[in-house]
N, C-alpha and C positions, 0 to 999 in steps of 0.2 A: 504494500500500500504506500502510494506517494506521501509524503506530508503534506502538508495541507500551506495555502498561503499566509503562513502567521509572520511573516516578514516584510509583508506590505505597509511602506509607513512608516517603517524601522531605518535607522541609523544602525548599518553595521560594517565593522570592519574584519579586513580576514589579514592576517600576517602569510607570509609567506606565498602570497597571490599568486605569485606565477609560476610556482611549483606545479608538479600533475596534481597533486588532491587540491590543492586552495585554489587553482586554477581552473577545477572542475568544479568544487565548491560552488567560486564566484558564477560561473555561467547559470547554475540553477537557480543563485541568490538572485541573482539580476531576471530572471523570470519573473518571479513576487513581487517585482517593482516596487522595491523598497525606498524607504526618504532619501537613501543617500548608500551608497556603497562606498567604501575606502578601503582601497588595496596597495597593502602595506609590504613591500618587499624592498632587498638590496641589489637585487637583480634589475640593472636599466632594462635592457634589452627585453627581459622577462613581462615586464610591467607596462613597457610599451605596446608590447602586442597584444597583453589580456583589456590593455585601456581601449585600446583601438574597436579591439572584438567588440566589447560590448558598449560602448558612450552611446549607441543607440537605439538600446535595450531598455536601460534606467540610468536614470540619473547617479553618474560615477566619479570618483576623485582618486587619487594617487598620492603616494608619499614615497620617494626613493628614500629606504633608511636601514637600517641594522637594527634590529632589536638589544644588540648588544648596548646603546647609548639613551641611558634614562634620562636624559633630558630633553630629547627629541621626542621621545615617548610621551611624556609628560603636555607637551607643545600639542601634538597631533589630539590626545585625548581631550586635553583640552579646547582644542578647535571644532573639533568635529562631534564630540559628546557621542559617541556608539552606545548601542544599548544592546550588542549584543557583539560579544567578540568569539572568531572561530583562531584560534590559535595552530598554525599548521607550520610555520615556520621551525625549523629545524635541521639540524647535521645528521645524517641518517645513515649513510654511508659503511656499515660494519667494518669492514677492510682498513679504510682509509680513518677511522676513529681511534681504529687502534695505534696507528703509528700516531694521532696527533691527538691526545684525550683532552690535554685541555684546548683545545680548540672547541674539542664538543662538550664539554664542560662551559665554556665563556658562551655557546649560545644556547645548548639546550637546557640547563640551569639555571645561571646567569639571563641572560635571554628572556627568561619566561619571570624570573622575579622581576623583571624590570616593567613585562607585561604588565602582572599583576600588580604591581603597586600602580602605574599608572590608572589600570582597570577601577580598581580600589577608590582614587580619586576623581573618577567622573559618574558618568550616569548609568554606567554597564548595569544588566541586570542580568543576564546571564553569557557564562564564560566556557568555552568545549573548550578542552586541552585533546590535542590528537596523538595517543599515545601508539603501542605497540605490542603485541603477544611475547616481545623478548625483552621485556619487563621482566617475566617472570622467570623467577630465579636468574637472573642474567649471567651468562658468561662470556659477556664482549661488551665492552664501553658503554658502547651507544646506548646499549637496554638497560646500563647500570642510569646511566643518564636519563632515561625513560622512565625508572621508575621512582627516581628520586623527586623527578616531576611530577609524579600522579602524589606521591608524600605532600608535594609543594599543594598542589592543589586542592588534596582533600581539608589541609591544614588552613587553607583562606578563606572557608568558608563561614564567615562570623557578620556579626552586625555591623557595619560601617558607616559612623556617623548616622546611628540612626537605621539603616537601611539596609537590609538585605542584596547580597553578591552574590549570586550561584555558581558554584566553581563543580563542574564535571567532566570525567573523562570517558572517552570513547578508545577503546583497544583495536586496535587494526591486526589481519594477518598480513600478509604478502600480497598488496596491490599487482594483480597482471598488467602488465603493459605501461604501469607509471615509469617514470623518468628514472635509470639504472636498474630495474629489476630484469631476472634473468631472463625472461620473456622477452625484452628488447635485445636483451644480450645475444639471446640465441637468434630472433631473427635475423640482425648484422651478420650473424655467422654464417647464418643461410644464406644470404643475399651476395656472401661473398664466396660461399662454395667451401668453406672452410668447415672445419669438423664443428662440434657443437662440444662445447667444455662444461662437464658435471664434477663437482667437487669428493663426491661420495654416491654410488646406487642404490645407497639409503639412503639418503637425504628425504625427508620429507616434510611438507610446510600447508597451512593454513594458508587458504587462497581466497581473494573476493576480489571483485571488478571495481572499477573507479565509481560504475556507477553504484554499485551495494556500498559503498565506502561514504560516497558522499548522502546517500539515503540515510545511513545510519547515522552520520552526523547529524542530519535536520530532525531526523524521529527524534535524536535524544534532545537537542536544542529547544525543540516545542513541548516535551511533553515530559521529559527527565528532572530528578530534583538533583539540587547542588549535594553536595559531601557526595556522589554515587561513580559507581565505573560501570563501563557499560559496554558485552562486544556481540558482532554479531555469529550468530549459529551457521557456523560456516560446516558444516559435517565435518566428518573424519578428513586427515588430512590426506595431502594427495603427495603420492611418489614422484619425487620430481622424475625421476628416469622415464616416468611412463608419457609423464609432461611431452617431454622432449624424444619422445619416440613420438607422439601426436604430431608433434610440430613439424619435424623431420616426412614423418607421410602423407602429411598434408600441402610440404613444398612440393614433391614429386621425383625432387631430387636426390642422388643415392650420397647421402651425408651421412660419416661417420660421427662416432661419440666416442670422446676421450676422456677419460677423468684424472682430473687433477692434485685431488687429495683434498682434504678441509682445510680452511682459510684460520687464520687467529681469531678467535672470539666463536666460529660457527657452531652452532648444533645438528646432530644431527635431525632432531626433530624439536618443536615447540611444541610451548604451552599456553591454552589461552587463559589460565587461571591458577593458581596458585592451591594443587588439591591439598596441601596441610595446613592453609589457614583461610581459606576462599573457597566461596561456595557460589551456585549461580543458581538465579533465581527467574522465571520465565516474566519477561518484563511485557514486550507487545511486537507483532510485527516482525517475527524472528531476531526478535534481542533479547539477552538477556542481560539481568541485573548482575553487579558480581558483585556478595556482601562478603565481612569477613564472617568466618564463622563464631557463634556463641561460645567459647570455650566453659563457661561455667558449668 
């Protein structure tokens, strides 16, 4: 089920705009023909062409900026008054986190407190943080970063001056087709006739489409209460080998597979929940709630 138009009207901003999810985000945001969209990213290039897409969709504005600088942050919220922030900005990159942690320390931590304190001092009324399945239990940077975020956020959930902030998160598996996933990887390989590279023929991941990803976003945006986490019921995971034997016979062409071995930080399989201290709870719409559990 679609979400419904509760963003018509609304003042919202999305960080990280011209990424594949805040990217896909804003397209469906700007359907709802909202007060005012602002799309917040560091990327020129990036932000020029999601401005362009849509300036004649709804009424749009831009900020070229770093979430890393609270006082730019501070400037925009204050100009612009959002009342509804989608937080998608992030270093995500497994691989490359590992060789530089505090890089992804300084935006995905750093970064997001800077969010929130700004969020905190305007008119936000509800806040999605876009997290990750390698949150839990993490054994690679990025997901230590991930879930120190979700900590961040279930923790700002209080009265502010009076008034209520809603700070929630939404858990992602393995976006197909967004910007670095192996999906694109291996198409390039296709296209250039080259083998197609698997890290392990175990390897197995939690999968959902740009468009389940940004659905789930909006379901929980309308309808989700602050302190909560939230992913979507993506079934049993899928082998990436078989992924990519798909792929492979569906070019036509006679492409081998080579594997590579696991990367620093990889698993071989995720989790979308934390089964010793997290429980899920069937929320709407194929989401579910993820509470901790009662230990008393």
């Amino acid at each position: 089920m679609r979400s419904k138009h509760f963003l018509r009207n609304k003042v919202v901003t999305v960080t990280g705009a011209s990424g594949s999810i805040g990217s896909a985000l804003c397209r469906r945001i700007a359907k709802q023909k909202p007060k005012l969209l602002v799309l917040l990213d560091q990327d020129e290039s990036g932000i020029f062409d999601i401005y362009e897409e849509l300036k004649e969709t709804c009424r749009v504005d831009y900020v070229i900026a770093s979430i890393r600088e609270l006082d730019v942050l501070f400037e925009v919220f204050k100009k612009y008054k959002p009342e509804y922030v989608f937080h998608c900005a992030a270093l995500k990159h497994v691989s490359l986190m590992e060789r530089w942690p505090d890089e992804a320390r300084k935006t995905n931590i750093d970064g997001l407190n800077n969010v929130i304190d700004a969020a905190k001092l305007g008119d936000v009324k509800k806040f999605v943080f876009i997290s990750t399945d390698k949150a839990v239990n993490p054994s690679c940077v990025m997901g230590e970063t991930k879930k120190e975020g979700e900590k961040i956020c279930m923790e700002a959930n209080e009265d502010v001056f009076g008034r209520k902030v809603e700070f929630m998160v939404v858990r992602f598996g393995n976006v197909l087709a967004s910007a670095g996933s192996v999906v694109e990887i291996w198409r390039k390989q296709i296209e250039e006739n080259k083998p197609i590279t698997i890290t392990d023929k175990r390897m197995k991941r939690y999968t959902m489409g740009i468009y389940d990803a940004v659905e789930l976003i909006l379901q929980v945006a309308q309808y989700g209460d602050g302190g909560c986490k939230y992913a979507l019921d993506m079934g049993d995971q899928l082998p990436i080998l078989e992924l990519a034997k798909t792929m492979v016979k569906l070019s036509g062409k006679d492409i081998k597979i080579r594997y590579i071995g696991c990367k620093s930080g990889e698993k071989l399989s995720e989790e979308l929940y934390d089964k010793n201290s997290e429980k899920l709870i069937w929320f709407r719409n194929g989401i579910f709630q993820i509470c901790q559990k009662d230990n008393t």
